[in-house]
C-alpha positions as a Markdown table, in Angstrom:
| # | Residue | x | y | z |
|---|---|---|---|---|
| 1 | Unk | 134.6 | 181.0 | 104.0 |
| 2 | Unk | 132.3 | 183.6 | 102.7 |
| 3 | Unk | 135.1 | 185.9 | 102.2 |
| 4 | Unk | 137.1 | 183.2 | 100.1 |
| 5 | Unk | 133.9 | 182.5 | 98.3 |
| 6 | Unk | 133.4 | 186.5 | 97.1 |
| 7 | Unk | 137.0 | 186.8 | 96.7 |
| 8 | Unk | 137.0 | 183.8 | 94.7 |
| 9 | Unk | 134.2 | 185.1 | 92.4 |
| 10 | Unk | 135.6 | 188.6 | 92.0 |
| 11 | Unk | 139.1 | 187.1 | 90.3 |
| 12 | Unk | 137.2 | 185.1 | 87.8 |
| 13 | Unk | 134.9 | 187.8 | 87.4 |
| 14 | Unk | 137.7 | 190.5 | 86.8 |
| 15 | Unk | 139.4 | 188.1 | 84.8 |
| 16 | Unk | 136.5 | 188.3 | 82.2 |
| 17 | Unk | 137.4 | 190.9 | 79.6 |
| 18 | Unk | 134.2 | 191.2 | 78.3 |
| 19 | Unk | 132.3 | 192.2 | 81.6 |
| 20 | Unk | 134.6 | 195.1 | 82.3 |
| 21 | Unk | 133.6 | 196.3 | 78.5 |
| 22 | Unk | 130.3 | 196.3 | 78.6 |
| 23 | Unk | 130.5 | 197.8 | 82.5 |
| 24 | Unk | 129.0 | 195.0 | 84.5 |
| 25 | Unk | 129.7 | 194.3 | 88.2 |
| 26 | Unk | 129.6 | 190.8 | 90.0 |
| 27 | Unk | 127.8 | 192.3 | 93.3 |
| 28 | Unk | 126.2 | 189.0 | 95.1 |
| 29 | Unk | 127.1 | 185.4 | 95.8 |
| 30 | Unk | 126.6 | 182.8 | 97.4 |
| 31 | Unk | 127.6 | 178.4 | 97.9 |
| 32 | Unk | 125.2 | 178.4 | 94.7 |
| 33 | Unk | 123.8 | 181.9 | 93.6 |
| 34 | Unk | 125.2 | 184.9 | 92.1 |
| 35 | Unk | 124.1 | 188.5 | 91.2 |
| 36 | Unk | 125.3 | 190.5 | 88.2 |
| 37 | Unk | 124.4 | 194.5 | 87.2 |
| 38 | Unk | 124.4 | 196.7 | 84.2 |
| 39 | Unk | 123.8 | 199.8 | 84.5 |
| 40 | Unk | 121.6 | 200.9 | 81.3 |
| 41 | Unk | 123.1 | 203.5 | 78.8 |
| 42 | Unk | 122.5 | 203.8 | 75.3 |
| 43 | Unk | 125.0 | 201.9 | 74.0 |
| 44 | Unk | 123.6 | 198.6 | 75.1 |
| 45 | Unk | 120.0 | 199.3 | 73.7 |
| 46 | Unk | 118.3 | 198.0 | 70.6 |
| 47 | Unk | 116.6 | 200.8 | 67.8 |
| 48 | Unk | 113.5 | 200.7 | 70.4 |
| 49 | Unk | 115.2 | 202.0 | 73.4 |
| 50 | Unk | 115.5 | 198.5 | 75.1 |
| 51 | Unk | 117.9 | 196.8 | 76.7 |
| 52 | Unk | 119.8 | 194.5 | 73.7 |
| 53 | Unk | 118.5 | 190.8 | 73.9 |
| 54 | Unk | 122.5 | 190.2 | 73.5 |
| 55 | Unk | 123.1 | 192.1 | 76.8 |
| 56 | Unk | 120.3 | 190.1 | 78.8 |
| 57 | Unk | 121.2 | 187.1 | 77.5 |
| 58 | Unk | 125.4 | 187.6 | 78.4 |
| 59 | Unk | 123.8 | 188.4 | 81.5 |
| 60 | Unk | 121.8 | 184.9 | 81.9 |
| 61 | Unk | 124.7 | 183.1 | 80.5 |
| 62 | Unk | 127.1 | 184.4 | 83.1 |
| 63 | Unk | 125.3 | 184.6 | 86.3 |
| 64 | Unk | 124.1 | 180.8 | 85.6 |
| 65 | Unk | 127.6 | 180.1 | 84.8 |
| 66 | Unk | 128.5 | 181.6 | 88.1 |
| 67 | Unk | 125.9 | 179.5 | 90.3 |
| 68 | Unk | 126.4 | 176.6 | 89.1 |
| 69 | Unk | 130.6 | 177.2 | 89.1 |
| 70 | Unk | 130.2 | 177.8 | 92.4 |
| 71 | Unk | 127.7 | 175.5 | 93.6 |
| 72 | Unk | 130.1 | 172.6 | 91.8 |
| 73 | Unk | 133.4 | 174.2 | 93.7 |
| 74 | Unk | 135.0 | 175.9 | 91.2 |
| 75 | Unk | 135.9 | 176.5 | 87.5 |
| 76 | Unk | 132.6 | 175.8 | 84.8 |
| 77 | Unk | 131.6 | 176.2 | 81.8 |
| 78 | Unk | 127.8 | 176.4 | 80.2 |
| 79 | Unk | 126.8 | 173.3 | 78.6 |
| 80 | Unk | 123.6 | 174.8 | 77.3 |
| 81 | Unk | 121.1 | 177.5 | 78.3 |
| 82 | Unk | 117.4 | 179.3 | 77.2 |
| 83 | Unk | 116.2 | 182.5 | 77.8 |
| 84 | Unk | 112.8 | 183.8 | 77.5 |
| 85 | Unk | 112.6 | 187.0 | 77.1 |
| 86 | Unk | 109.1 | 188.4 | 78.8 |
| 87 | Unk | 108.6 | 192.5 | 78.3 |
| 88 | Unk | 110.8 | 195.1 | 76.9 |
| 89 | Unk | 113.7 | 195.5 | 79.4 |
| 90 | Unk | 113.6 | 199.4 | 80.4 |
| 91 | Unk | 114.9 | 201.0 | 83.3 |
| 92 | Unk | 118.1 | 202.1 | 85.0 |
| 93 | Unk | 119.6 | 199.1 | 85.8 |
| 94 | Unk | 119.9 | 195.5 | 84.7 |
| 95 | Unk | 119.7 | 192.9 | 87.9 |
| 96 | Unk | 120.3 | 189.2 | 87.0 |
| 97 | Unk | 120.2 | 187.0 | 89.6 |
| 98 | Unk | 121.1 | 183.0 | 89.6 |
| 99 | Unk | 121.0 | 180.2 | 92.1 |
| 100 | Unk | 121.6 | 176.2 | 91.2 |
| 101 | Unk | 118.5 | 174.3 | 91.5 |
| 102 | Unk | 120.1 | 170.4 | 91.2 |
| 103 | Unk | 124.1 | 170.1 | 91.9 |
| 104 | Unk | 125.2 | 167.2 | 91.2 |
| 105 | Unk | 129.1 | 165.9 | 91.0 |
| 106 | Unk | 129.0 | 166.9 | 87.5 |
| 107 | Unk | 126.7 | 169.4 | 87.0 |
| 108 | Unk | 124.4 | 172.2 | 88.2 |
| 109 | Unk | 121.1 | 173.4 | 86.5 |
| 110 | Unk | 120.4 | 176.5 | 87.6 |
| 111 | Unk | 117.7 | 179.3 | 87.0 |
| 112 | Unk | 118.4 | 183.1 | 85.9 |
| 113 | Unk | 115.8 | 185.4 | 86.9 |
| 114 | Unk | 116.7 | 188.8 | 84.8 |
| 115 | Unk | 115.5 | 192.2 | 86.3 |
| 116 | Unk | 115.1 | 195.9 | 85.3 |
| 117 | Unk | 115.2 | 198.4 | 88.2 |
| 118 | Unk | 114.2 | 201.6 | 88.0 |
| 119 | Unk | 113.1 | 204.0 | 91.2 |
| 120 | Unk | 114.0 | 201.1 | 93.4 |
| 121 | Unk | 111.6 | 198.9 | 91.8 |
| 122 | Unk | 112.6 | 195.8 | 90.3 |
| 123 | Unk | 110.2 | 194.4 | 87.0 |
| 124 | Unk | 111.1 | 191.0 | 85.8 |
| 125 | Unk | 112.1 | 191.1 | 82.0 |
| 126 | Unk | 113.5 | 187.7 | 81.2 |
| 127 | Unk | 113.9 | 184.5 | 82.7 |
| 128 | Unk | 116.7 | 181.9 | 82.0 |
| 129 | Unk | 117.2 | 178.0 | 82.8 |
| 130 | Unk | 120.8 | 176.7 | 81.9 |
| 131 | Unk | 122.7 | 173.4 | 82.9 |
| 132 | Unk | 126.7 | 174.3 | 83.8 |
| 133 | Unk | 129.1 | 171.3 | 83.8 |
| 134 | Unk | 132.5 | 171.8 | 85.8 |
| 135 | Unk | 135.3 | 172.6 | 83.9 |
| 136 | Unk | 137.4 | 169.2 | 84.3 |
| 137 | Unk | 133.7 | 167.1 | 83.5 |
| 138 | Unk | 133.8 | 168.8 | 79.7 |
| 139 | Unk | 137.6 | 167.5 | 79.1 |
| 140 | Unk | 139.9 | 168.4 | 76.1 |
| 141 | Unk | 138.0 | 167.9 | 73.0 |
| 142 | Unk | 134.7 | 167.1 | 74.4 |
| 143 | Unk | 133.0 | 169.5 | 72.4 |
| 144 | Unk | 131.1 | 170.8 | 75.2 |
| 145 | Unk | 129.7 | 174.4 | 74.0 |
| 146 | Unk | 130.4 | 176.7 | 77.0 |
| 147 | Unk | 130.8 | 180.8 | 77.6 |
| 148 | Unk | 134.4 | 180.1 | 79.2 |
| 149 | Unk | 132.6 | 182.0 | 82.1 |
């Protein structure tokens, strides 16, 4: 089951045009959790040398998208989500890590916890709290805002 689970993930994932451009890998999940790196280059940093909000918050978006997809059973969208950002985000990698907190047959909130690792240490930089409603729950024309994650 695990295996159909990652396997799963990893299509939608790949399927996402916009996580291959900005280089970010799907590299944990679970019935209800999921895990998503950057690695940190200059391209995805503000005039300060930080990590773009934009990046961390694709980041939350996504991996809450992913938790709570997968913790409903399949295809979600994001019906809304906030993001505190909490120190500059510097380091070599981006970690953002998601698990549903409440699943229920329509929807999943979920949490984001957003991490910068650098010298195998990980420093929380931003933390995230969205509500993800399953795909067939938003219905055509529902006007549900969502990610399409």
């Amino acid at each position: 089951m695990t295996q159909d689970l990652t396997a799963f993930a990893q299509a939608v994932f790949k399927a996402q045009p916009f996580s291959g451009f900005i280089g970010a890998e799907l590299t944990a999940v679970g019935s209800d959790s999921a895990e998503i790196r950057v690695e940190n280059r200059p391209e995805l940093q503000q005039q300060h040398g930080f990590v773009h909000g934009g990046v961390l918050s694709y980041l939350a978006d996504n991996a809450l998208t992913f938790a709570g997809g997968l913790a409903l059973g399949g295809d979600a969208l994001t019906a809304e989500y906030k993001i505190n950002y909490c120190r500059p985000a510097t380091g070599d990698v981006v970690i953002a890590r998601a698990t549903s907190l409440v699943t229920t047959r329509r929807q999943a909130v979920c949490q984001c916890l957003i991490y910068m690792e650098q010298d195998g240490e990980e420093r929380l930089v931003a933390t995230a709290q969205g509500t993800i409603v399953a795909a067939g729950a938003a219905g055509a024309g529902a006007g549900v805002p969502g990610s399409g994650d």
